[in-house]
C-alpha positions in Angstrom: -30.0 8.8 -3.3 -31.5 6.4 -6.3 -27.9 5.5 -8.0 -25.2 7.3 -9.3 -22.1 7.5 -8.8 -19.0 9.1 -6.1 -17.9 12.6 -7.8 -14.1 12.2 -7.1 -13.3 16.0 -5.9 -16.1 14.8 -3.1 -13.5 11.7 -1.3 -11.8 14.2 1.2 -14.8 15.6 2.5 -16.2 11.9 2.5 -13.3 10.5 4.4 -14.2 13.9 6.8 -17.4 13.0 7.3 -16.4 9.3 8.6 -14.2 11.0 11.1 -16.7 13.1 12.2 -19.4 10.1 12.1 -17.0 7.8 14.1 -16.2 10.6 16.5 -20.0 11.1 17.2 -20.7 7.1 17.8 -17.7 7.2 20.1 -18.7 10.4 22.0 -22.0 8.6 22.7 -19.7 5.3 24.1 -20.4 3.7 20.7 -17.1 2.4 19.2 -17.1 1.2 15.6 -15.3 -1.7 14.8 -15.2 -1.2 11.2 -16.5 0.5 8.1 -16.8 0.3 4.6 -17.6 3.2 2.2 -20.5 2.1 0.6 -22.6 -1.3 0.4 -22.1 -3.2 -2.6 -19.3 -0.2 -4.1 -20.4 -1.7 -7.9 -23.8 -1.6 -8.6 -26.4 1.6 -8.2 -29.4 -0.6 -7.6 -31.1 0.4 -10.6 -32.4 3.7 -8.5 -34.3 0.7 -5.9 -32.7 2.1 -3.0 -29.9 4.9 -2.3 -26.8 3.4 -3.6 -23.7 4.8 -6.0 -21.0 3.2 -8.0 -17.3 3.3 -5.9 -14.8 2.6 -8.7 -12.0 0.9 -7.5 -9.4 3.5 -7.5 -11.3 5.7 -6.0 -11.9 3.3 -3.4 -8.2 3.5 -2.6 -7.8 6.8 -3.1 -10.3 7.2 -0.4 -8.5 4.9 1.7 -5.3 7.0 1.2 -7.3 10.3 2.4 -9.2 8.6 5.5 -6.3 6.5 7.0 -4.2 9.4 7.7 -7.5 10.8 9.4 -8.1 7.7 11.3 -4.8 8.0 13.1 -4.6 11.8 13.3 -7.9 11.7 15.1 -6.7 8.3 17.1 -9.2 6.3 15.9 -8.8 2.9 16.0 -11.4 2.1 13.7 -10.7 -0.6 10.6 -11.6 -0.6 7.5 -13.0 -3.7 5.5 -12.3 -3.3 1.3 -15.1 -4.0 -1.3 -17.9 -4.7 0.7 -19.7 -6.7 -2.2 -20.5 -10.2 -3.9 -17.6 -13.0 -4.2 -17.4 -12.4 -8.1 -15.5 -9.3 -7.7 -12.5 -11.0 -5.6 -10.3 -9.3 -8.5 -11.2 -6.0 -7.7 -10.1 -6.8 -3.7 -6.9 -8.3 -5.0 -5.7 -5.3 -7.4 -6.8 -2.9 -4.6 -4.9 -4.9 -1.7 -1.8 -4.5 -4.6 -1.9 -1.0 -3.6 0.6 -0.5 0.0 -1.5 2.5 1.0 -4.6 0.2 1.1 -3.1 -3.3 2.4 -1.4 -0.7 5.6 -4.8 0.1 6.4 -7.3 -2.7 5.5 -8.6 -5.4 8.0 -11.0 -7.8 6.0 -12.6 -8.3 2.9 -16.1 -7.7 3.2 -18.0 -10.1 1.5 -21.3 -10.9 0.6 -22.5 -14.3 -0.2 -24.8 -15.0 -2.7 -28.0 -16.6 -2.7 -29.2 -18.7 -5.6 -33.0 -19.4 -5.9 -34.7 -22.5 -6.5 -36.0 -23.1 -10.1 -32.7 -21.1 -11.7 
């Protein structure tokens, strides 16, 4: 919960648990537009709040295991890549280099950032 990081032999139970999440919401008359697997996927928040370090491939590799789910389970749920700060547009353009990942992306999450007065 305070940092860390995603255990890879974890990413098909993961993508699992999103279906059954999503199922749940939509069950209730809550359809989910989107998701992302974690906020801010590279940083832990130096154990400030629950938070774990998505490396980038297995950010894709979870795509490749929760797509197939997604349309198995007819969901027509999108998923957004990176879900962090500007600085890592990189990381989104070697991920979106992967076929599995540009098949089923729909956005780049971003997050903007904020500079302070006096820095």
């Amino acid at each position: 919960m305070l940092g860390g990081s995603m255990r890879r032999r974890y990413i098909p139970n993961y993508a699992q648990y999103f279906v059954k999440f999503l199922q749940g919401y939509a069950a209730e008359g809550v359809p989910v537009q989107a998701i992302t697997p974690q906020n801010e996927v590279d940083t832990d928040q130096d154990g400030r709040m629950p938070a774990c370090i998505w490396p980038q491939e297995y950010e894709i590799e979870f795509i490749q295991k929760l797509g197939p789910l997604l349309e198995q389970n007819h969901l027509a749920t999108k998923y957004w890549i990176l879900d962090h700060n500007y600085n890592l547009w990189g990381r989104a353009v070697c991920e979106l280099d992967n076929p599995a990942v540009r098949s089923m992306r729909n956005a780049v999450a971003w997050h903007g950032l904020r500079r302070r007065r006096g820095r």
